[in-house]
C-alpha positions as CSV (number, residue, x, y, z in Angstrom):
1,X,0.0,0.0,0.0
2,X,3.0,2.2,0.4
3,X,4.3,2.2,-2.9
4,X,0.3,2.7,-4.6
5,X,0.1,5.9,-2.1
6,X,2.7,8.1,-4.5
7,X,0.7,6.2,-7.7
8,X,-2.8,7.7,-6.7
9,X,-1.2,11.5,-5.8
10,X,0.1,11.0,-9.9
11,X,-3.0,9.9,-11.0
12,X,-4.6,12.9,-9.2
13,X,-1.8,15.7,-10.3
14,X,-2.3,14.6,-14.0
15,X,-6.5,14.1,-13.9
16,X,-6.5,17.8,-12.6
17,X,-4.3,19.1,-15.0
18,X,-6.5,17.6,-18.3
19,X,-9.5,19.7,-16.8
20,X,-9.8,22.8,-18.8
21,X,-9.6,26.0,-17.3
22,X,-12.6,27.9,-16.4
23,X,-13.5,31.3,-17.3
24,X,-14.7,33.4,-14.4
25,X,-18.5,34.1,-15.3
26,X,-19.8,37.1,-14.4
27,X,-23.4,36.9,-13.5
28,X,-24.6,40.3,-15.0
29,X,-23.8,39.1,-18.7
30,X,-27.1,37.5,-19.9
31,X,-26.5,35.0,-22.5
32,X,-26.8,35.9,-26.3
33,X,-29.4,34.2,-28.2
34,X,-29.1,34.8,-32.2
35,X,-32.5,33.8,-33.6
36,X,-33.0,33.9,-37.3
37,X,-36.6,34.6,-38.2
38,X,-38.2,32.4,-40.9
39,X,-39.4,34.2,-44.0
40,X,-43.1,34.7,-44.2
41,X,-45.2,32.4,-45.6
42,X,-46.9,33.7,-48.6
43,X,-50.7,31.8,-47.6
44,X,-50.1,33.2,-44.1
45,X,-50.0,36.8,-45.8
46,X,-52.9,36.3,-48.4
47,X,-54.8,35.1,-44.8
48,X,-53.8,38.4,-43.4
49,X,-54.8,40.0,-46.2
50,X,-58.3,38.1,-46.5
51,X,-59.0,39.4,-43.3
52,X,-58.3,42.7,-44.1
53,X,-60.0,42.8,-47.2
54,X,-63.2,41.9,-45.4
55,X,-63.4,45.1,-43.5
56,X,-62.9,46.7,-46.8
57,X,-66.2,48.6,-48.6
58,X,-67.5,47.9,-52.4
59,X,-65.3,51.3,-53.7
60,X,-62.1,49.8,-51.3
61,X,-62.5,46.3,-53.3
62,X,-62.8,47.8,-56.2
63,X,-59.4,49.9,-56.5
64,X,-58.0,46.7,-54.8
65,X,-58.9,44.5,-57.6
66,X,-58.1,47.3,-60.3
67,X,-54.6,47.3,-58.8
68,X,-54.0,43.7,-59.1
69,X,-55.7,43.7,-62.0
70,X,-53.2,46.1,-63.5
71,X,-49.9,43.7,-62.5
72,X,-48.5,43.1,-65.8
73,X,-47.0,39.3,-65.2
74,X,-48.9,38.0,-61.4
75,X,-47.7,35.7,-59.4
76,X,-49.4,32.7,-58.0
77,X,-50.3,34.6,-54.5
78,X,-51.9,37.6,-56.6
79,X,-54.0,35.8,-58.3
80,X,-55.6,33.9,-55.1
81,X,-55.5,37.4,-53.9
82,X,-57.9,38.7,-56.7
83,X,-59.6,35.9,-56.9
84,X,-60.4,36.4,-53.5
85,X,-61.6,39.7,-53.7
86,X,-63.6,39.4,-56.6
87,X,-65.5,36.4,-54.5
88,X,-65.9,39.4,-51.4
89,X,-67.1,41.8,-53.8
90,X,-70.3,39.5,-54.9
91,X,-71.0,41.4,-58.1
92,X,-73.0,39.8,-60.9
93,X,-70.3,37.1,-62.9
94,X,-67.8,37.7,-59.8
95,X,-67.9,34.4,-58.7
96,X,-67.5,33.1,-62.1
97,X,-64.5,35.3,-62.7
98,X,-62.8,34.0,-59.4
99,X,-63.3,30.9,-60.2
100,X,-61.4,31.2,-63.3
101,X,-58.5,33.6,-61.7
102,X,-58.0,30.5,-59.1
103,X,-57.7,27.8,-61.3
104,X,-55.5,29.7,-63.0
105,X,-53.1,30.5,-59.9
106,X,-53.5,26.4,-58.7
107,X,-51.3,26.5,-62.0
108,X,-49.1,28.6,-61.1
109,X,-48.7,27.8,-57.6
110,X,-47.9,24.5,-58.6
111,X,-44.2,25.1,-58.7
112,X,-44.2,27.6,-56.5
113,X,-45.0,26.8,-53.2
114,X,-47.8,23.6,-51.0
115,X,-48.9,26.0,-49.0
116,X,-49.9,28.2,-51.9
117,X,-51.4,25.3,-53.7
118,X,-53.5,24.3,-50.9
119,X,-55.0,27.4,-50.4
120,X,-56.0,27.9,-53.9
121,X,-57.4,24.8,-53.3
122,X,-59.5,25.8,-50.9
123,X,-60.5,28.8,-52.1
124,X,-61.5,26.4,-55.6
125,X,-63.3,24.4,-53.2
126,X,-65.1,27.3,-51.5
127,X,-66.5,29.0,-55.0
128,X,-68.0,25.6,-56.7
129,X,-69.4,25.4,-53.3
130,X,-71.1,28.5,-53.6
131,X,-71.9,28.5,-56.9
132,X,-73.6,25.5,-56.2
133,X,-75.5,26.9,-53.8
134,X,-76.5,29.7,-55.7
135,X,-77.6,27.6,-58.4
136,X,-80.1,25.6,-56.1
137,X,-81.2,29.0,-54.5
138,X,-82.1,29.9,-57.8
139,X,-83.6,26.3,-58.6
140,X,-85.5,27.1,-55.2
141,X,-86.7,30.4,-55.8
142,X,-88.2,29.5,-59.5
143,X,-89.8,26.4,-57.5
144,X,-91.6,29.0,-55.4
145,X,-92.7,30.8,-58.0
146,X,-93.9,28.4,-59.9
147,X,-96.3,27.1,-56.4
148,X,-97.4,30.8,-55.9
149,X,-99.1,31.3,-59.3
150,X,-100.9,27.4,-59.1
151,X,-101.7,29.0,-55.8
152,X,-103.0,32.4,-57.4
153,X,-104.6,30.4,-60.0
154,X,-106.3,28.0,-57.6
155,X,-107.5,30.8,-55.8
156,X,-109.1,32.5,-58.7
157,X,-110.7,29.2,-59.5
158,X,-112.6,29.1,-56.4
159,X,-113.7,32.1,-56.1
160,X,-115.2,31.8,-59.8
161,X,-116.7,28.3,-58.2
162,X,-118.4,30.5,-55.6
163,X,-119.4,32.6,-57.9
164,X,-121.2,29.9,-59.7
165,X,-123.0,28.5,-56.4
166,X,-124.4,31.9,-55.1
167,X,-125.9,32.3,-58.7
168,X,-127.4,29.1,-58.6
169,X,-128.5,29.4,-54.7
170,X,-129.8,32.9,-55.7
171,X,-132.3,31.4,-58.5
172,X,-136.1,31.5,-57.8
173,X,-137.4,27.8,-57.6
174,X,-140.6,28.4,-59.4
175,X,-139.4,28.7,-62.6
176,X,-138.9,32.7,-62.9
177,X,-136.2,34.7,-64.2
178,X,-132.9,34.6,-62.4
179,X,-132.0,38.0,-59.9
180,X,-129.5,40.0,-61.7
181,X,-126.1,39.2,-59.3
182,X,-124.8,42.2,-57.2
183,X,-121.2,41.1,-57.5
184,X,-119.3,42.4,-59.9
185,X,-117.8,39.3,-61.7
186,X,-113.8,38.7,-61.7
């Protein structure tokens, strides 16, 4: 055990010296934390916008879609901008127009970018499904219609049938001429 005594003080001696010195750390510096921000995502900005553009009046739309209108070579995200204006604005052939301007930026957004791609796919989505809503509004509305003048018709048709009766209950039994009616007939 004598001789293993100097051994372990060696060991010790050259295990301290392979620690690496420390640096005295002052507790007033906070650490520094470099964070590199992510670019935007274009749909995240058209879904900004979207929500913008709904606080918007008919004249704000308007100059909105005359300046996209205007951009000489669009990219995908200003088409599915326009196209999404146009479907706000709810003019006459405004729907029709969007849904055009959108399948034309799923084109486009097909290289571009998913998250582009799926939006304009769900903005696609979003104008069949109103058109076909408007289409069986209109189906509905021409149905309606159509039952309120059987109804008017009906209506006239009794009222003629009353007519009839009370000239038949208003006839003398005895054979004489028939009472001139008092109502005027319709």
């Amino acid at each position: 055990m004598k001789n293993s005594l100097p051994f372990y003080c060696l060991l010790l001696t050259l295990l301290g010296a392979c620690t690496p010195a420390q640096s005295p750390i002052r507790p007033s510096d906070p650490p520094v934390i470099i964070m590199q921000s992510a670019p935007p995502d274009p749909a995240l900005k058209i879904l900004e916008d979207f929500a913008r553009y709904r606080e918007l009046d008919k004249d704000a739309l308007g100059r909105e879609i005359g300046n996209l209108s205007a951009l000489p070579a669009p990219d995908a995200s200003s088409k599915i901008r326009l196209a999404m204006l146009l479907w706000l604005q709810g003019g006459i052939g405004d729907a029709e127009r969007a849904s055009a301007v959108i399948a034309n930026a799923r084109i486009s957004a097909a290289a571009d970018d998913a998250g582009l791609r799926a939006l304009a796919q769900i903005l696609a989505g979003a104008l069949a499904d109103q058109k076909r809503l408007s289409d069986k509004i209109a189906d509905l509305t021409q149905q309606l219609r159509d039952s309120q003048l059987r109804g008017d018709q009906l209506a006239s048709k009794i009222e003629a049938l009353k007519t009839i009766e009370r000239n038949l209950l208003s006839r003398p039994e005895n054979g004489a001429a028939p009472q001139p009616s008092r109502d005027p007939p319709r």
